[in-house]
C-alpha positions in Angstrom: 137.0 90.9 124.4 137.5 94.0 126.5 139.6 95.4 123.4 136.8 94.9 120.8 134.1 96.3 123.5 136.3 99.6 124.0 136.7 99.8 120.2 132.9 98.7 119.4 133.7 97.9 115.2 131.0 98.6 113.1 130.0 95.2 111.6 128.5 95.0 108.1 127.5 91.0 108.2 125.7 91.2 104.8 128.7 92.1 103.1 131.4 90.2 105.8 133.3 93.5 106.7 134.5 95.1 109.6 134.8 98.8 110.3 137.3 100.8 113.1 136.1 104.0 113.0 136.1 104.5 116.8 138.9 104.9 119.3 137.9 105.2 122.7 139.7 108.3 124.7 142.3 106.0 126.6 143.6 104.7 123.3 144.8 107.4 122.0 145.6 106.5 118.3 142.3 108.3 116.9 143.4 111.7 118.1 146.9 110.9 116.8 145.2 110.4 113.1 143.2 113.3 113.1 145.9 115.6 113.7 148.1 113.9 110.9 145.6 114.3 108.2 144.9 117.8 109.8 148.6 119.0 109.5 148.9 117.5 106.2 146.0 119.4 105.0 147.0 122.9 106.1 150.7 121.9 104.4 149.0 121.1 100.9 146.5 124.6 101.2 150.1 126.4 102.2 151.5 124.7 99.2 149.0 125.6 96.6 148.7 128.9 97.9 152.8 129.3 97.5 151.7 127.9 94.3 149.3 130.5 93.4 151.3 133.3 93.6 154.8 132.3 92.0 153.2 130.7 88.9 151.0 132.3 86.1 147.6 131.3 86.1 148.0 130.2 81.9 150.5 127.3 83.7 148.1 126.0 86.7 146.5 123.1 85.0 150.4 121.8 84.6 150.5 122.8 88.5 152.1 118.8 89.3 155.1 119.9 87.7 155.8 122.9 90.0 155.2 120.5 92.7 157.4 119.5 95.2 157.4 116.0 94.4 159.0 116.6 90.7 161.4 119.2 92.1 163.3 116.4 94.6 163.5 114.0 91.3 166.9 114.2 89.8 166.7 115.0 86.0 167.8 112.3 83.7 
C-alpha cells in the first residue's frame, strides 16, 4: 500500500484501466524517462537537420531511405 500511495495511479473505473503517470521524487524512474525521450529527440532534430543539408530537397519525401536505419542493413 505505501508503493501505490507514493505513486497515486490515475484510475479510470468506467473503462477498468489504470494509469502511472506519476513518480514521486525518491523513485527516481520518471526523471530517468524524461531525459531518454529528451535525448532521443534532440538526436532525431540533429538527424534531420544532417539530413537537410546533404540531400536535395526534390529527394526528401524518400528521406527513410537516407536514414540511418536503411544504411546499417546489409544489401541483398
Amino acid at each position: 500500500m505505501p508503493w501505490l500511495a507514493a505513486h497515486n495511479p490515475e484510475i479510470d473505473w468506467e473503462k477498468e484501466k489504470v494509469k502511472m503517470t506519476w513518480c514521486p521524487p525518491i523513485c527516481g524512474k520518471r526523471k530517468q524517462e524524461v531525459k531518454e525521450k529528451l535525448v532521443k529527440r534532440t538526436r532525431e532534430d540533429k538527424d534531420k537537420e544532417i539530413l537537410r543539408k546533404l540531400v536535395p530537397k526534390k529527394f526528401w519525401k524518400w528521406r527513410k531511405i537516407f536514414g540511418k536505419k536503411k544504411l546499417e542493413r546489409m544489401p541483398v
